[in-house]
N, C-alpha and C positions, 0 to 999 in steps of 0.2 A: 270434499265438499261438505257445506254444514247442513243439518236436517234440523234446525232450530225452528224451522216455520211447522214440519211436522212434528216434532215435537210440543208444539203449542195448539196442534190440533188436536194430539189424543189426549192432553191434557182435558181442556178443553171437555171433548166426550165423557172423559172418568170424572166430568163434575156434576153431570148431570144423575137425574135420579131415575129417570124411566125413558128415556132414548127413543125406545120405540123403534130401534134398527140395528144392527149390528153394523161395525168400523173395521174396513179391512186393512191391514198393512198387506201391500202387493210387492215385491223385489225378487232379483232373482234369487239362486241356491248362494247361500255363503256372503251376501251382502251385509250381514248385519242385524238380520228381523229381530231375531231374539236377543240377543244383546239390546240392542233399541227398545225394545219395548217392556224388557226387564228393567233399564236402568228409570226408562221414565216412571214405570208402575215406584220402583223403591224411592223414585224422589217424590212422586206423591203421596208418599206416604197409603198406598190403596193398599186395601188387603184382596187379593185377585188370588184366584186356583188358574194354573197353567198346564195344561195336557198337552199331549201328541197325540194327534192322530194316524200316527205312521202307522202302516199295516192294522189299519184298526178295520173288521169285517163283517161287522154283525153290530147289531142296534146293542144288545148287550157288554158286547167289547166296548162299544162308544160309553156307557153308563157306568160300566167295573173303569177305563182310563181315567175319569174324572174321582172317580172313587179313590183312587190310588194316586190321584195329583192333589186333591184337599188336605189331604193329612186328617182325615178325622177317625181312622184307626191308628191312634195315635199308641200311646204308654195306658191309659186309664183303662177304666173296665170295662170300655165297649173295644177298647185293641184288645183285653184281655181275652173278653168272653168270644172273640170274634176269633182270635188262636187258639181257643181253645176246641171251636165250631169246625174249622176249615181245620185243622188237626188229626179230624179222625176222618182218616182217605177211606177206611172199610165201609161197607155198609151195614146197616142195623137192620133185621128182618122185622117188619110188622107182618104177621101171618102171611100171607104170597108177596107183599108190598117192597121193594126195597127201598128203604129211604135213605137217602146219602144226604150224612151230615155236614160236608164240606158246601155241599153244593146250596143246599138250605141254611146254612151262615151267609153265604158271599150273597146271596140274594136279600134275606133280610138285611142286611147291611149296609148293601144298593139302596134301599129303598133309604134306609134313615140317612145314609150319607146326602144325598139327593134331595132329601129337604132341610137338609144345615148347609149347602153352599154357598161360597159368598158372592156378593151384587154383582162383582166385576169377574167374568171369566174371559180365557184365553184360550182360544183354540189355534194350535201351531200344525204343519204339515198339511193343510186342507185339501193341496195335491195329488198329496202320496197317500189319501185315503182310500182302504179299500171299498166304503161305502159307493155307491152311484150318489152322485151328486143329490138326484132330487130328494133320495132318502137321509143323505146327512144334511140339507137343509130344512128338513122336517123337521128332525132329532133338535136341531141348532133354536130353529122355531120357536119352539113352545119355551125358551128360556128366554127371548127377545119380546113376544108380541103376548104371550101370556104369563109369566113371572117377573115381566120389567127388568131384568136383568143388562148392565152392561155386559158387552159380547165384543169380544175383540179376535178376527182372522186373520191369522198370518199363511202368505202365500205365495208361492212364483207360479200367477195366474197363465204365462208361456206356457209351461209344463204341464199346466192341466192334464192329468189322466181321461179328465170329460167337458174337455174345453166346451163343448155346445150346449152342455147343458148348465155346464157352472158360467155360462154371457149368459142364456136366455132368463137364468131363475135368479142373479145376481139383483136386480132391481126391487124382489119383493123382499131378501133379506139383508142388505147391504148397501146402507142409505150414503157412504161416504169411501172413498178409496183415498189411502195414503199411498203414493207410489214413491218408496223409498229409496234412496240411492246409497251408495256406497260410501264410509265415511272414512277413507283412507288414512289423514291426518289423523284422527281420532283412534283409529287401531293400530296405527304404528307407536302412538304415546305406550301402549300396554306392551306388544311387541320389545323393544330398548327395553325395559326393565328384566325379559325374557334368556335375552344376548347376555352370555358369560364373557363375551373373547373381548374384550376391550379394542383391541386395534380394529377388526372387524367391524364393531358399533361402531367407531369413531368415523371412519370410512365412508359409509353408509349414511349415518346421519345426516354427515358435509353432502350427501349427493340425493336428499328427500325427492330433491324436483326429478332429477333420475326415473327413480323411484317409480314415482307418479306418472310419468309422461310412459313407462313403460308398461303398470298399469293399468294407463287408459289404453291405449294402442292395442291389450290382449283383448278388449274389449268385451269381457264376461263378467266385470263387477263381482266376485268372485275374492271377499277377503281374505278367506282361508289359505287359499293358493297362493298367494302375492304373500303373506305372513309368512307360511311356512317356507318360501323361498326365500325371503326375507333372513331368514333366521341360519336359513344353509349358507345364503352366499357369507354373512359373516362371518362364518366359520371356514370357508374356501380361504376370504381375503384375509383372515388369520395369520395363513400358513405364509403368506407373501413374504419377501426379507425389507428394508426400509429402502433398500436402492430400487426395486422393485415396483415399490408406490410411489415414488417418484417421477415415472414414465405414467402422468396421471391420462393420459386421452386412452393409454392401453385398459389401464383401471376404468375407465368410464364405458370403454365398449368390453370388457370382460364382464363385468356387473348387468349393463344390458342383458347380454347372451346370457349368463348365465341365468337371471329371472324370466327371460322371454322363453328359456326350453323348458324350464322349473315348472312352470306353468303351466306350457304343453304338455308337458311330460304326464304331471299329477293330473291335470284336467282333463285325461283324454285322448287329449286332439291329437295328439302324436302317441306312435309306441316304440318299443326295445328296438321293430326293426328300423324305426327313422333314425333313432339314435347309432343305431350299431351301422348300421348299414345306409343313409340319409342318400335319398336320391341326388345326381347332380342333374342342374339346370342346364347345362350348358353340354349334356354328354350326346349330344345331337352334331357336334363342329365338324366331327367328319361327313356327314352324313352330305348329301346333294338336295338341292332345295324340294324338290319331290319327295321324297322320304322321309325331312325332316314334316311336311308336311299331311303325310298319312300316318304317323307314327301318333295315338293319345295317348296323352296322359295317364298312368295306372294312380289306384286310388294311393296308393304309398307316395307318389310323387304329389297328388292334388292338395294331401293331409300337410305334408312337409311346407307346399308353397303356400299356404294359406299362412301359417306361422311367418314363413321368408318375406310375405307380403307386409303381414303386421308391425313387422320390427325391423323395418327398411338399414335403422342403426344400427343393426347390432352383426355380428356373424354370423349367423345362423350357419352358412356355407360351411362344409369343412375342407377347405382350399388349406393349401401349404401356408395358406396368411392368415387361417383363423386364430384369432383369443383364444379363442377354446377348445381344444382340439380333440379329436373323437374321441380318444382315450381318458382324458380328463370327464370327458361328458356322461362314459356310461357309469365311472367310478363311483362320481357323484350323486347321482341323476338314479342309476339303477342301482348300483349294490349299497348307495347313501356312506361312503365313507371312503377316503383316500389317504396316504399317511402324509403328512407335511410334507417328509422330503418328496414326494410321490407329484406334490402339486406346486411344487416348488421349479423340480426339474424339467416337469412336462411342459408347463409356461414357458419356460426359459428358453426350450427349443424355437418358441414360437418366432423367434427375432423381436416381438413385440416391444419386449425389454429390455433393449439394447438400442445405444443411440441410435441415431437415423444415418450416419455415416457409415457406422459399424455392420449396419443391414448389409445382406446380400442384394448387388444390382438386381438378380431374380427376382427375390421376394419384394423388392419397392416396385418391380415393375407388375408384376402380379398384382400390388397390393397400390395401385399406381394414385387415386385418389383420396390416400395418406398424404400425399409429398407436394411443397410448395411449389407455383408455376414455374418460377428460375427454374428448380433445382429439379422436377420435374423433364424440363427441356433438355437440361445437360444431361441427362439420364439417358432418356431416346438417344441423344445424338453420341452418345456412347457404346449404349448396345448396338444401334445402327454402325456405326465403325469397327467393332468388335466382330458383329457377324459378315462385314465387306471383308475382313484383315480374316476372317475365319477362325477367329480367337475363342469363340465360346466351343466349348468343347468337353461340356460335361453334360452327360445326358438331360439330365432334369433341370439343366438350365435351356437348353436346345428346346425341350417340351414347353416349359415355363414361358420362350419368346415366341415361340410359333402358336402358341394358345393365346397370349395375350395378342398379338396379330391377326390372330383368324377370330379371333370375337371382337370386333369393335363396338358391335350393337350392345352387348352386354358393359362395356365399358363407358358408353353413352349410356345406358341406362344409368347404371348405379353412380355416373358424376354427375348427370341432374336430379339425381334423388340425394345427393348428398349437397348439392348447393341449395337444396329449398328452404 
């Protein structure tokens, strides 16, 4: 999505000379703030100082971070004389007095840095400050309503450390909120230049919308995450051979899975033991409706299904029919490295890529809303004949039919979710 209307808002602001309020950018972690409001500051040509206020704790930390984002101890001889001040860590005895020279440079230099800054500042992490809100809107203050200064907040106001007090006191410094979104299109153009493996990129690129609709579905806006998966899975789909990409709806749900756990994975929401170990949904079939009915959820299962929720297309499951199969997932996923032939062969087991003839009846029937209605019917009416004649007779295909049997609700589940 494009932010061109806010872009033409903080434009806008950095044209004015005395505002008279400070301009928030509000989005969540990883959406883009800075980047966004670097690139507009460098196309208008503004000359702005940009700081962090991450762990910043004290009114003097807040005073020394602007100091150290101006650049005005630069090379000349106020950097000089200022290393040469904050140089000498000992102290200097004035009769019982100690006076330390370090600490008497970095203050004078506060001070002169402090009145050379320039019109437009930027204050980034306003969240993750350690100040109390009331007191870093004080500090912010006296550059808006008394040195006229442009003031630009970057924030993921959700997060607030002191959400109640950063809504109640927002109105007396904070005359405008941009609430930015996620420019997806726009970070994958820089992303492709990133990507070495060519086959990979090409993959990928053909499948943007993918991409996207997988993206929105994690629902965290969250560019970093989606990037850096971005950048893994094309190194996965690298390793693929050209018959391989060929079997393209396996390639379209292995890319899904793969970015929907990438995501989890790095963001959180899942860990080592969903991936190692991932609950099954469905490990209730023996059970009698009573029991499956006083049995809850543990949070390992609720983390997992919230993910299996969001990415209705993708595998998530590690069933005998996943794309991605557990072993591929932690190689990737946890240790971040797999060897070609590693990822080559473990795919291959999947049946995924191999025609739909050549499948095992098991796995099409486990995997039953892959396969066309005809060919779907002569399916059943085979394994139905098979187990009448008593011809199946290998364990894990014996399990394979008697699961897909005993879950029909789970198999009406997921064919109206795949018809929508």
């Amino acid at each position: 999505m494009s932010n061109e209307t806010d872009k033409a808002v903080v434009e806008a602001y950095l044209k004015q000379k005395d505002p008279g309020y400070a301009l928030l950018i509000d989005a969540p972690w990883g959406a883009g703030k800075t980047h966004f409001i670097k690139s507009v500051i460098k196309s208008s040509a503004s000359d702005a100082i940009y700081a962090t206020l991450y762990d910043v704790h004290s009114s003097d930390a807040f005073d020394w971070a602007l100091v150290r984002a101006s650049n005005t101890l630069g090379s000349g001889r106020f950097g000089k004389a200022f290393d040469m001040l904050t140089g000498a860590v000992g102290n200097t005895k004035a009769g019982d007095v100690n006076v330390n020279l370090g600490n008497l440079g970095k203050a004078a230099f506060t001070e002169y840095a402090l009145r050379k800054l320039s019109n437009t500042l930027i204050f980034d992490d306003i969240e993750r400050c350690g100040l109390s809100h009331k007191q870093l809107s004080g500090l912010i203050n006296r550059f808006v309503e008394h040195q006229g200064k442009r003031v630009l907040l970057l924030a993921n106001s959700e997060k607030h450390s002191d959400r109640d007090s950063f809504d109640t006191r927002r109105e007396k410094l904070i005359g405008q909120t941009v609430t930015l979104k996620a420019d997806l299109d726009a970070a994958l153009v820089g992303v492709w230049a990133k990507i070495t493996n060519d086959q990979g990129k090409a993959e990928l690129q053909a499948r943007q919308h993918l991409i996207k609709e997988t993206f929105e579905e994690a629902g965290h806006q969250n560019l970093r995450l989606i990037l850096r998966a971005v950048h893994d899975c094309a190194v996965m789909l690298g390793a693929l051979t050209k018959e391989m990409l060929e079997f393209e709806e396996s390639v379209d749900r292995l890319i899904r899975t793969h970015l929907a756990l990438h995501m989890a994975y790095h963001g959180g929401e899942i860990g080592k033991d969903e991936l190692s170990d991932p609950p099954v949904k469905w490990s209730g079939v023996f059970r009698d409706k009573d029991e499956k009915d006083s049995v809850k959820p543990s949070q390992h299962e609720l983390r997992f299904g919230v993910v299996r929720s969001n990415h209705l297309k993708a595998d998530i499951e590690t069933s005998s029919g996943s794309v991605f199969p557990l072993e591929l997932r932690h190689a990737l996923l946890v240790d971040g490295y797999a060897p070609k032939e590693q990822i080559r062969e473990t795919l291959a087991k999947t049946n995924r890529f191999k025609e739909r003839k050549k499948r095992p009846d098991s796995f099409r029937m486990m995997n039953w809303y892959d396969e066309p209605v005809k060919e779907l019917t002569e399916l059943i009416a085979r394994v139905d004949s098979d187990i009448n004649r008593h011809s199946i007779i290998e364990p894990d295909e014996i399990l394979c039919v008697f699961f897909c049997k005993k879950t029909d609700d789970r198999t009406q589940f997921v064919r109206s979710k795949r018809l929508c």
